[in-house]
Backbone as JSON, one array per atom type, in Angstrom:
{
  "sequence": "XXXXXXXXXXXXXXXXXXXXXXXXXXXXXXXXXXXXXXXXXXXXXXXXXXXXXXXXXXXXXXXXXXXXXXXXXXXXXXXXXXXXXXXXXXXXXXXXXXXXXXXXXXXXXXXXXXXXXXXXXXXXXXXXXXXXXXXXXXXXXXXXXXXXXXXXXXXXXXXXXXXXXXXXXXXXXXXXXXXXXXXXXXXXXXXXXXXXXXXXXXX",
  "N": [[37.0, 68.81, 34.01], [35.22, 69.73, 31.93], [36.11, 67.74, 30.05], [34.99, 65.25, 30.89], [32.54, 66.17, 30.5], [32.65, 66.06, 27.9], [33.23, 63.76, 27.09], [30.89, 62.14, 28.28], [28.64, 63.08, 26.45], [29.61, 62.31, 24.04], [28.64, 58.91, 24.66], [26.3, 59.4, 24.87], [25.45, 60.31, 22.58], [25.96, 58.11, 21.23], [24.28, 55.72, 22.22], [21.9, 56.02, 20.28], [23.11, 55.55, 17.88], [23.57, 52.93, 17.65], [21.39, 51.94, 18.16], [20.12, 52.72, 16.01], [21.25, 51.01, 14.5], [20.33, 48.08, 14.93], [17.62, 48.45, 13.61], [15.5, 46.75, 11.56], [14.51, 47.2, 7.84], [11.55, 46.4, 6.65], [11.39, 44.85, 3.01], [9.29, 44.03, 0.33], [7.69, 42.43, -2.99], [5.19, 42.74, -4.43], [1.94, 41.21, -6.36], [2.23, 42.18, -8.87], [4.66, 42.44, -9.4], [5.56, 44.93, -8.36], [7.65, 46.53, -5.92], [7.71, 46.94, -2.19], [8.47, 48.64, 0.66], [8.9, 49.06, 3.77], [8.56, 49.59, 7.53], [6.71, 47.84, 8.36], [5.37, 44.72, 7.08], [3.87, 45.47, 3.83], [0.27, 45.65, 2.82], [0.29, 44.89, 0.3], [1.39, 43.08, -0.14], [0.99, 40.6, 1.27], [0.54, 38.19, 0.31], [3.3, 37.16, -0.55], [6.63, 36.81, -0.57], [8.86, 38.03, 2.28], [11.15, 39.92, 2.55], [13.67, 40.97, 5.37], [15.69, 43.75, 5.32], [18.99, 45.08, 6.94], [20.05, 48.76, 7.77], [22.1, 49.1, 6.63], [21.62, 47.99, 4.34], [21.83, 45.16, 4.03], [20.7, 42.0, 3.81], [18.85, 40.45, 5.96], [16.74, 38.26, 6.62], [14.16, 36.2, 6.03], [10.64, 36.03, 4.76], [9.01, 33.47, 3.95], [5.93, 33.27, 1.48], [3.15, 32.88, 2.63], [1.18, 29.71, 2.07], [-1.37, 28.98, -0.61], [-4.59, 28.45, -1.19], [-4.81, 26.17, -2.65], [-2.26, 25.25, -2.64], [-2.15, 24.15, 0.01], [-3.96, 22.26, -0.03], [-2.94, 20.42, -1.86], [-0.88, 19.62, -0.09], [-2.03, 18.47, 1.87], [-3.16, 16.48, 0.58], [-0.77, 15.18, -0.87], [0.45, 14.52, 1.73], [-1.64, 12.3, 2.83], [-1.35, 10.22, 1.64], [1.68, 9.66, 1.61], [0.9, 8.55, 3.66], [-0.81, 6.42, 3.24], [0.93, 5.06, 1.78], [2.89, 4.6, 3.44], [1.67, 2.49, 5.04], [0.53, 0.66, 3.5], [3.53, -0.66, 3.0], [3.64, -1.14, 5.29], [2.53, -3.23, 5.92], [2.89, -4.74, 3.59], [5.78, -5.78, 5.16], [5.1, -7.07, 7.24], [3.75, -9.01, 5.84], [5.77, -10.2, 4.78], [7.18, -11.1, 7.03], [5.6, -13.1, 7.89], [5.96, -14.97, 5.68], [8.32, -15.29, 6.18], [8.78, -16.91, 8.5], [7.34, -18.9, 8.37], [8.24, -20.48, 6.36], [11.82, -21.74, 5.77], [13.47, -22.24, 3.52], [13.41, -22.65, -0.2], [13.08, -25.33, -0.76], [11.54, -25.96, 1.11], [8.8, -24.53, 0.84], [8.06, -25.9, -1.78], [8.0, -28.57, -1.3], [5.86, -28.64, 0.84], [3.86, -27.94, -0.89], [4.07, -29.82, -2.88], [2.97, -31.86, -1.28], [0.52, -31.34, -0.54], [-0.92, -31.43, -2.97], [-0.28, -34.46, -3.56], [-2.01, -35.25, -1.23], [-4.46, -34.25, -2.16], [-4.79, -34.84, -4.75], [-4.76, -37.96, -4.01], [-7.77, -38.05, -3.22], [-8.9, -37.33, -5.46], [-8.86, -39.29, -7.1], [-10.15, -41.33, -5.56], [-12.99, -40.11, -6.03], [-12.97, -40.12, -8.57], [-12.95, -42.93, -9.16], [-15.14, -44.0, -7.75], [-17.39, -43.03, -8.84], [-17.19, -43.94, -11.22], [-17.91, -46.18, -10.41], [-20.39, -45.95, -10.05], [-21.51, -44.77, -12.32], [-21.75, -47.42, -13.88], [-23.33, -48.89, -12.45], [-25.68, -47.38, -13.37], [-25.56, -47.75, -16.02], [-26.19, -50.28, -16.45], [-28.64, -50.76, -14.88], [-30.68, -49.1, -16.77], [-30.37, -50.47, -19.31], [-31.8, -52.54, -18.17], [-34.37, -50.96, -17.52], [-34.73, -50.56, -20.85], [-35.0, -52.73, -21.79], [-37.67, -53.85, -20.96], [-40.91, -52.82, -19.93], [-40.34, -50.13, -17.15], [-40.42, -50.6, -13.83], [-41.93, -48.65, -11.0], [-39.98, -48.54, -9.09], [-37.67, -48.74, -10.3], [-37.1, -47.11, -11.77], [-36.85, -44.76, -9.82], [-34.54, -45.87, -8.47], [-32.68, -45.44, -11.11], [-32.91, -42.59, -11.1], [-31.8, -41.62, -8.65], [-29.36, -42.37, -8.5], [-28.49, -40.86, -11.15], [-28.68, -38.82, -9.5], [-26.56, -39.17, -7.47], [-24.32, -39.14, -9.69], [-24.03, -36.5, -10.46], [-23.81, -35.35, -8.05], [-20.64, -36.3, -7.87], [-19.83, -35.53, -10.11], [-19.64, -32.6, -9.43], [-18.09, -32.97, -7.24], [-15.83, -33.75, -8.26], [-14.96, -31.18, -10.01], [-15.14, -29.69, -7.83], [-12.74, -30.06, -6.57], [-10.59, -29.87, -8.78], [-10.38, -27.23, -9.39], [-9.22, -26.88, -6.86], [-6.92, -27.88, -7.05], [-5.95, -26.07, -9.05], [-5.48, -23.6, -7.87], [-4.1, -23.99, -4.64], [-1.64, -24.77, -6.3], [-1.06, -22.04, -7.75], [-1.13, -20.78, -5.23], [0.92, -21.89, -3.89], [3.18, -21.76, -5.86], [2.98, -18.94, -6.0], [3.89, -18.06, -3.71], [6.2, -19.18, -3.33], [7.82, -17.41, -5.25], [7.18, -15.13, -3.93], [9.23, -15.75, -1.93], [11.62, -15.62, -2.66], [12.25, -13.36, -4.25], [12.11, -11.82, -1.46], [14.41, -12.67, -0.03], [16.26, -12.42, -2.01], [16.25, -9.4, -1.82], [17.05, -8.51, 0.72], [19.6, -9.75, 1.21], [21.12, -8.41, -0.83], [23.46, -5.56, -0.84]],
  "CA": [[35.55, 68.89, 34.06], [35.14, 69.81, 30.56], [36.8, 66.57, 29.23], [34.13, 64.64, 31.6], [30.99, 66.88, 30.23], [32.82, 65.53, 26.36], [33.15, 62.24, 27.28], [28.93, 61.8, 28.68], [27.72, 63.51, 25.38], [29.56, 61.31, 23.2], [28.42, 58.07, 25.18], [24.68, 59.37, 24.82], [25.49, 60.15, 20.76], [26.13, 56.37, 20.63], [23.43, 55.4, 22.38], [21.04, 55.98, 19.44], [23.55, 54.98, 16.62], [23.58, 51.79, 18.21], [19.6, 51.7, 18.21], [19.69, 52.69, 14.36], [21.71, 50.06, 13.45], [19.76, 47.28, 14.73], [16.63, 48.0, 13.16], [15.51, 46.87, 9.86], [13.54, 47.5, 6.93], [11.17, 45.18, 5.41], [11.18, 44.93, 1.67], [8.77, 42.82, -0.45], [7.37, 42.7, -4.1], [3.69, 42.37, -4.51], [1.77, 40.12, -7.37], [2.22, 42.84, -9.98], [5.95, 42.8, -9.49], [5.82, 46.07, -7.27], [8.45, 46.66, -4.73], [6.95, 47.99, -1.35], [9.17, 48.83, 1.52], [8.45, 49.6, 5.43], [8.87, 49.33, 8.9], [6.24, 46.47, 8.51], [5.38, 44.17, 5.59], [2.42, 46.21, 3.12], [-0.63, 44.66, 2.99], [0.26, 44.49, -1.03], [2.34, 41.56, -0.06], [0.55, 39.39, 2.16], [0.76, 36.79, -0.37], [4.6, 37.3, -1.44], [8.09, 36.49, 0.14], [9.09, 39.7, 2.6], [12.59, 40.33, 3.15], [14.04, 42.22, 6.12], [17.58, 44.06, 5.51], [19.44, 46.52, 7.86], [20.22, 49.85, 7.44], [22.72, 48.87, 5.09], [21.15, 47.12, 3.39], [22.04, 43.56, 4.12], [19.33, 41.01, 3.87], [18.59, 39.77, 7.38], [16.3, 37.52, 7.34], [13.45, 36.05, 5.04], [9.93, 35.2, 5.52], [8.6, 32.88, 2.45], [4.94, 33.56, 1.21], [1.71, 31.88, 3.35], [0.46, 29.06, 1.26], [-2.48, 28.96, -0.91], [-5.47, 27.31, -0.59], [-4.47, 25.02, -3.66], [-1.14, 24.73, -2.28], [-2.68, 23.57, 0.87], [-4.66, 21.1, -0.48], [-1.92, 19.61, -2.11], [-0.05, 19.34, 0.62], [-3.04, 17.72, 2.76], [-3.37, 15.73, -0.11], [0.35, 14.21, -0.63], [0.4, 13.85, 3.23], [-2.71, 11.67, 3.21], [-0.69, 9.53, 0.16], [2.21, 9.67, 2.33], [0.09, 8.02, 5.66], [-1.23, 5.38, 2.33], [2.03, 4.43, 1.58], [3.3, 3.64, 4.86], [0.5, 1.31, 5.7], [0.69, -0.95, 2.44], [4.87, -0.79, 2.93], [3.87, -2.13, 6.82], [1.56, -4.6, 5.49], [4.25, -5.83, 2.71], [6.84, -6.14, 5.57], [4.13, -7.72, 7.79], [3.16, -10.27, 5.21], [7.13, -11.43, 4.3], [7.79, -11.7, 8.07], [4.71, -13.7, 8.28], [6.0, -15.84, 5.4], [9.47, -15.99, 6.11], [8.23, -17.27, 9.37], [6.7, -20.37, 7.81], [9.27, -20.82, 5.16], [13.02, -21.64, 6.14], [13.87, -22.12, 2.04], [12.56, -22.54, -1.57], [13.05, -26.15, -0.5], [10.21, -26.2, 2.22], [7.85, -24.52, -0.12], [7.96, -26.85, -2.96], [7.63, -30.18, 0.03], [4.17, -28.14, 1.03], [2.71, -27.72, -1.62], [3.74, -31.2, -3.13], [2.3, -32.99, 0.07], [-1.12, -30.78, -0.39], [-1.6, -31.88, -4.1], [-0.54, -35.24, -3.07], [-3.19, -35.47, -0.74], [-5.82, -33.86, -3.21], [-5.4, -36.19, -5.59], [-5.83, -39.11, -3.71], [-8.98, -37.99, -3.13], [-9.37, -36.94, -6.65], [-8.57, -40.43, -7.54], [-10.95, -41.75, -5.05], [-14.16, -39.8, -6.29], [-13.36, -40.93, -9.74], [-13.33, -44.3, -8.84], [-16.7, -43.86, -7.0], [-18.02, -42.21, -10.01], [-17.2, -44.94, -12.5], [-18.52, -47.09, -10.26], [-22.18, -45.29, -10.01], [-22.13, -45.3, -13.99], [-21.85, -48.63, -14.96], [-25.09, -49.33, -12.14], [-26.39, -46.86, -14.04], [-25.77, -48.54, -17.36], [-27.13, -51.74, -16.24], [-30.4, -50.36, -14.75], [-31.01, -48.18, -18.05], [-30.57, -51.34, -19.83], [-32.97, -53.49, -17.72], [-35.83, -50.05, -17.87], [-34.75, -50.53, -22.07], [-35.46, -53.97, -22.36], [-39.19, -54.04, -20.57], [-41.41, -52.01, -18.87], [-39.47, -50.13, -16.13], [-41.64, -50.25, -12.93], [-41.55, -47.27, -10.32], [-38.7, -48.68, -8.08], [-36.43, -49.32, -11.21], [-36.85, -45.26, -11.93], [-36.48, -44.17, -8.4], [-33.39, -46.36, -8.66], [-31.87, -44.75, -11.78], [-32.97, -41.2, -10.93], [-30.99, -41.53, -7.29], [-27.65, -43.18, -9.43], [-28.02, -40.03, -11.97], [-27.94, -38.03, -8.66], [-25.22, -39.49, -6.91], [-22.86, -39.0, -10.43], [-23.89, -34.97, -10.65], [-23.04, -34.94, -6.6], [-19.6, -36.43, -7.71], [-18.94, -34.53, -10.54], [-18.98, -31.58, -8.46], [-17.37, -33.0, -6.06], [-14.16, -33.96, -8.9], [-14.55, -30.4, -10.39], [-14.19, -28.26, -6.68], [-11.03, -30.47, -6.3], [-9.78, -29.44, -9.44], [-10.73, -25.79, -8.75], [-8.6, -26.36, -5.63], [-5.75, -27.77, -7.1], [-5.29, -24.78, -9.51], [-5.35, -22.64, -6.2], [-2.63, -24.62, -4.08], [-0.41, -24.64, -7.71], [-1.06, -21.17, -8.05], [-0.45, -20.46, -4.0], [2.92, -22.09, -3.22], [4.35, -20.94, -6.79], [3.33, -17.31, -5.42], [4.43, -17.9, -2.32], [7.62, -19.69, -3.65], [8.48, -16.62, -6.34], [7.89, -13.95, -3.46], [10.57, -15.96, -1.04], [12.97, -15.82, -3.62], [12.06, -12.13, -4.0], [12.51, -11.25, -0.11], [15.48, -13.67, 0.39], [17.52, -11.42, -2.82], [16.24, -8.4, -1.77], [17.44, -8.76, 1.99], [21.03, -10.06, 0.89], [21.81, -7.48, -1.33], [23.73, -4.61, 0.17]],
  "C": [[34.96, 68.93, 32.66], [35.22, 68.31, 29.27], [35.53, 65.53, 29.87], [32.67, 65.06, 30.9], [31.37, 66.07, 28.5], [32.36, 64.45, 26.33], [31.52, 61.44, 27.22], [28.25, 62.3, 27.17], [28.04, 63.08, 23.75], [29.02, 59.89, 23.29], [26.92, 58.47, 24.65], [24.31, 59.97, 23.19], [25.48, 58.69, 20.54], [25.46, 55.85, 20.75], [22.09, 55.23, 21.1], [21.88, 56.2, 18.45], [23.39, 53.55, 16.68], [21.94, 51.33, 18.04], [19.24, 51.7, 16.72], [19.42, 51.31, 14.07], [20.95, 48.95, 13.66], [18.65, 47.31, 14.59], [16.65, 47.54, 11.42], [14.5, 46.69, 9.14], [12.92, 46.27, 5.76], [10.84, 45.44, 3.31], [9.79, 43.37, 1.01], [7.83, 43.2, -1.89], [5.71, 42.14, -4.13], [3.26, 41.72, -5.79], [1.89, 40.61, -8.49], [3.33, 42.83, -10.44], [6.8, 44.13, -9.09], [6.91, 46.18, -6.04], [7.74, 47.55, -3.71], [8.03, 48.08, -0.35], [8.79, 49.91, 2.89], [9.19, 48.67, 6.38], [7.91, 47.6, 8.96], [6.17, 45.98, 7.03], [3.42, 45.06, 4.93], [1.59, 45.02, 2.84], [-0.35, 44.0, 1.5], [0.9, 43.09, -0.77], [2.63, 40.79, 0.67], [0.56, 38.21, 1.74], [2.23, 36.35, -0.79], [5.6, 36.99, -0.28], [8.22, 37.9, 0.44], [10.32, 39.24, 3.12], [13.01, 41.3, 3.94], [15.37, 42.3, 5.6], [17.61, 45.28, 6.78], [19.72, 47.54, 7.33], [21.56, 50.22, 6.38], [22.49, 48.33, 4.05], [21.27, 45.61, 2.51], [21.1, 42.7, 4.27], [19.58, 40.33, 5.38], [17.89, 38.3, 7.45], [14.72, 37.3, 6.23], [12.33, 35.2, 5.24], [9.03, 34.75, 4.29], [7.31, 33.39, 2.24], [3.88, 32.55, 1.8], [1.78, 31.2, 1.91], [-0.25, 28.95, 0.96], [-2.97, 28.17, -0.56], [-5.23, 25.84, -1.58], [-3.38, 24.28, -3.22], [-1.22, 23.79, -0.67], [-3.38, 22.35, 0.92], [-3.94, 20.13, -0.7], [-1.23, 19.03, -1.35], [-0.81, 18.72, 1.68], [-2.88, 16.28, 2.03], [-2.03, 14.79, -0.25], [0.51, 13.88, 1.15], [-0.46, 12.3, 3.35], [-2.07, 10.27, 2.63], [0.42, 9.0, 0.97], [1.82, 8.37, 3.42], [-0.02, 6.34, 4.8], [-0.05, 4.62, 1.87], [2.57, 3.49, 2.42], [2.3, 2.95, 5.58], [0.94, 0.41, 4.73], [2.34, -1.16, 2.66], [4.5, -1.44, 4.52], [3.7, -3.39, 6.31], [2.31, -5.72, 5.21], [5.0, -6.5, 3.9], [6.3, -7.65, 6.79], [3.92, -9.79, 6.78], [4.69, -11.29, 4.91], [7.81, -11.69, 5.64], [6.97, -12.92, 8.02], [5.38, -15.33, 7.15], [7.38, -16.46, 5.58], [9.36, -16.88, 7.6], [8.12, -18.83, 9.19], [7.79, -21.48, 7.16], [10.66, -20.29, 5.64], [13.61, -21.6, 4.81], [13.13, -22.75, 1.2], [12.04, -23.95, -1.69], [11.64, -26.54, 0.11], [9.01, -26.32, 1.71], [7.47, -25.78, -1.14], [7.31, -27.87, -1.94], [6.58, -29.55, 0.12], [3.35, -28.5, 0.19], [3.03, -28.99, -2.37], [2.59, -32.11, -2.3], [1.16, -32.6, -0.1], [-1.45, -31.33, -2.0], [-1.24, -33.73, -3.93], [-1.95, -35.59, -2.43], [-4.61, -34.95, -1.63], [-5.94, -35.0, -4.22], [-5.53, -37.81, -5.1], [-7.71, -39.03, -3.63], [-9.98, -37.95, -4.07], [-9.4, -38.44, -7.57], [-9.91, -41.38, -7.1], [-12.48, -41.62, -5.07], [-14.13, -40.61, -7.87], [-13.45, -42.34, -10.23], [-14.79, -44.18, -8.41], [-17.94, -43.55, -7.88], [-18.21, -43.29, -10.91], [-17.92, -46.03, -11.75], [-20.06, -47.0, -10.64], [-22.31, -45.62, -11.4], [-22.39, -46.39, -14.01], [-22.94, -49.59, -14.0], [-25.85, -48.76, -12.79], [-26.63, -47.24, -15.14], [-26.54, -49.28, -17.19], [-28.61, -51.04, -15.96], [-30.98, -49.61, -16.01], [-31.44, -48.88, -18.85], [-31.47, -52.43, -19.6], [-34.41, -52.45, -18.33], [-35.94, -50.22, -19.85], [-35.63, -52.06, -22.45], [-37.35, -54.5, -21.99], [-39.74, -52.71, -19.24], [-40.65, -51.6, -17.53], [-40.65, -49.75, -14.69], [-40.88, -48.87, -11.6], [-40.33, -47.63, -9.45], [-37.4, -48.58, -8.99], [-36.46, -47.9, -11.59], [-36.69, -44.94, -10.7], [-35.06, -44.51, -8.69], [-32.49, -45.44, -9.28], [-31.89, -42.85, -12.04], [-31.77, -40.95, -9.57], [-29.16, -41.72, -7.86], [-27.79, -41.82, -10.01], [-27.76, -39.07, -10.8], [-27.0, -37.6, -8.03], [-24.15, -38.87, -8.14], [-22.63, -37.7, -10.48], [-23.15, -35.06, -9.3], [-21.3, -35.23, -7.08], [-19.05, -35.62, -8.7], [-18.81, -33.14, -10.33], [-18.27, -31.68, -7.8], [-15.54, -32.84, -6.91], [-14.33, -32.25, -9.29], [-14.58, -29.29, -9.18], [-12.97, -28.85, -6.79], [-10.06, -30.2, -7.62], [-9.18, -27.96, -9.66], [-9.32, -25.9, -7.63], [-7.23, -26.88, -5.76], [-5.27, -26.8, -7.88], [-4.81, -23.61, -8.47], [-4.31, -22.88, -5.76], [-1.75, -24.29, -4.87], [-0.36, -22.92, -7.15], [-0.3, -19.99, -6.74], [1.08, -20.43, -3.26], [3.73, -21.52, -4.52], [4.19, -19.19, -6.15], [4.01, -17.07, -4.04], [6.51, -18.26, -2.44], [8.49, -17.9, -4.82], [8.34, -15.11, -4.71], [8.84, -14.31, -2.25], [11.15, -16.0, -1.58], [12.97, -14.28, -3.76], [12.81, -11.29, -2.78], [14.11, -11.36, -0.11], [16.59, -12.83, -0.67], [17.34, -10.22, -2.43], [16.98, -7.74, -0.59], [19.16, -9.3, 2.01], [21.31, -9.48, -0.33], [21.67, -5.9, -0.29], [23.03, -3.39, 0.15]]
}
């Protein structure tokens, strides 16, 4: 009976050693470089890293410091940078599907954009023919209004001729405008398929 009454009053000693051990004590240093220590974390070190240990004083468990409002910002801020990145990196991938799409090799390119300045300069050929022609009516009539009185039809005339040659030399200097463009297009287009095409076959 005795050994039974021992037995129950060591069982209910253990009971609350057992309860010690798993609590534990928070530690944390406040902005002065203060150590505070409790059951909870002190208000001194609402801004600071709080460490729990156990009753031995083993570190348990560690809860970093809230983030400022600066640090917050920042971190809104590289996010946002982040979001900006991965849009222009779609875009890029977007734009070299789009051209590898078009373009089977460096070959193709070049044939394009030959065949498009081809065709420009016929045309470019064909205004300046058209052009030289208009002058040299224009000479002549200049030379008739030089030699005698020029009457009102013979100025109508060479006012309409000086019109026509401005209309054409706009017309030759967009097409030269537009072959710097094309040049300028398929070489960019040609230098970033050579770009993709090494970047994509290396490992």
């Amino acid at each position: 009976m005795n050994r039974l009454i021992a037995l129950s009053f060591i069982v209910v000693l253990a009971v609350p050693a057992d309860h010690v051990s798993s609590q534990t004590i928070k530690k944390c240093q406040d902005a002065t470089g203060k150590w505070h220590y409790g059951d909870i974390a002190a208000d001194e070190c609402a801004r600071s890293r709080v460490t729990e240990i156990d009753d031995r004083g083993l570190k348990v468990d560690v809860h970093e410091a809230p983030a400022t409002r600066d640090e917050l910002e920042a971190a809104r801020a590289a996010e946002i940078t982040r979001q900006e990145e991965d849009i222009r990196a779609e875009e890029q991938r977007r734009r070299e599907n789009h051209l590898l799409s078009i373009y089977d090799s460096e070959q193709s390119i070049i044939r394009a954009r030959d065949e498009r300045l081809a065709s420009l300069e016929k045309m470019l050929k064909s205004d300046e023919k058209f052009k030289s022609k208009l002058q040299e009516n224009l000479s002549e009539l200049q030379k008739l209004a030089a030699q005698a009185s020029a009457d009102e039809g013979l100025r109508r005339d060479i006012e309409s001729l000086h019109a026509q040659v401005r209309e054409y030399d706009e017309a030759i200097d967009s097409r030269l405008r537009q072959r710097e463009l094309i040049i300028g297009r398929y070489n960019g287009d040609l230098n970033r398929y050579r770009e993709i095409v090494k970047r994509r076959q290396a490992p």
